[in-house]
Each structure stands twice: as C-alpha cells, then as structure tokens.
N, C-alpha and C positions, 0 to 999 in steps of 0.2 A: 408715304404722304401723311401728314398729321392732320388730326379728326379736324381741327377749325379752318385747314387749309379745304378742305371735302366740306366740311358747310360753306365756306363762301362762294364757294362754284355754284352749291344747289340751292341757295337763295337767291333771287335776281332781283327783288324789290319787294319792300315796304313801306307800312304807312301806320301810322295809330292816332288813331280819333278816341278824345279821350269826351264822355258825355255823362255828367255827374257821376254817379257812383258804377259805371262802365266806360269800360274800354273796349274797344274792339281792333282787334288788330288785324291787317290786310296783308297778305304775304302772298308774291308769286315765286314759284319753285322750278326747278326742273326734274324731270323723273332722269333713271340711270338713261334710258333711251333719248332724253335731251325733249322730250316732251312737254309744257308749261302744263301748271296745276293750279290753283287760286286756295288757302287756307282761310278761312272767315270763323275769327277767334274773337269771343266775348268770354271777356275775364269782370268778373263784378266780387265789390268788395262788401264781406260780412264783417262787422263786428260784433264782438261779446259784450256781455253784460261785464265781465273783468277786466274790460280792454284791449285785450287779446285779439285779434283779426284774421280772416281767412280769405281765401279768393277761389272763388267757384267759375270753371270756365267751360264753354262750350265749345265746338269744332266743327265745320261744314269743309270739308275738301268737296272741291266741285275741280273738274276735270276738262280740259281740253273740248272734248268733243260735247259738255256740256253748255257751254261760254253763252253759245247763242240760246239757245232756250230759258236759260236762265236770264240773261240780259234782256229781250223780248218780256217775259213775265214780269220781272222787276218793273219795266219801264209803262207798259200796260197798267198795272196798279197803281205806278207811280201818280197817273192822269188819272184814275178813275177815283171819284169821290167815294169814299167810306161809309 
C-alpha cells in the first residue's frame, strides 16, 4: 500500500481558519484501532528583518475519551465573561 493511500484512511476531516497572522488547523484522525482523535494545530507566521520568514507551530492532540470534557470546559468559558 502506498504512504498517501495510508494517509487518506487516517485523516477523516479538516478545516483551516485562517485569523491574521494565524492559522489554525482542525483535523480529525483515526488511530490504527479505528479510534477518532482531534489535532488543534496553530501555525503563525514570523518574519525577518531580510524578509526571510518562518512559521512556528503548536499541537494539542486531544483524544477520544477526552471530547467531552474538553467540549464542556470550552463551552463554560465560552459564556462566562472574562
């Protein structure tokens, strides 16, 4: 089986919200056991003084058995005033 025919199995969905100078990217996956996983990918873009640019990114995998407690908290803050 070839490597890109094995990525499209184990990606099932995306999304990219792109917000000035970030992006963040949403990606559902499956594990080899067929279990879903959620990836939450912010990529932000540096530039140099020589024009030259970089992109620095961070990674959250949240997992399955994680969904609701995460969703819960997200949504609790969401309502509450800062």
């Amino acid at each position: 089986m070839r490597e890109n025919d094995m990525l499209e199995k184990d990606e099932i969905f995306s999304k990219v919200l792109r917000a000035g100078r970030r992006t963040y990217f949403f990606d559902v996956r499956s594990t080899k056991a067929e279990d879903y996983y959620i990836t939450i990918t912010e990529s932000k873009k540096f530039t140099e003084e020589d024009g030259s640019y970089h992109f620095k990114k961070h990674k959250i995998y949240l997992y399955k058995e994680d969904f609701a407690a995460f969703k819960n908290e997200i949504c609790s803050k969401a309502t509450t005033r800062v």
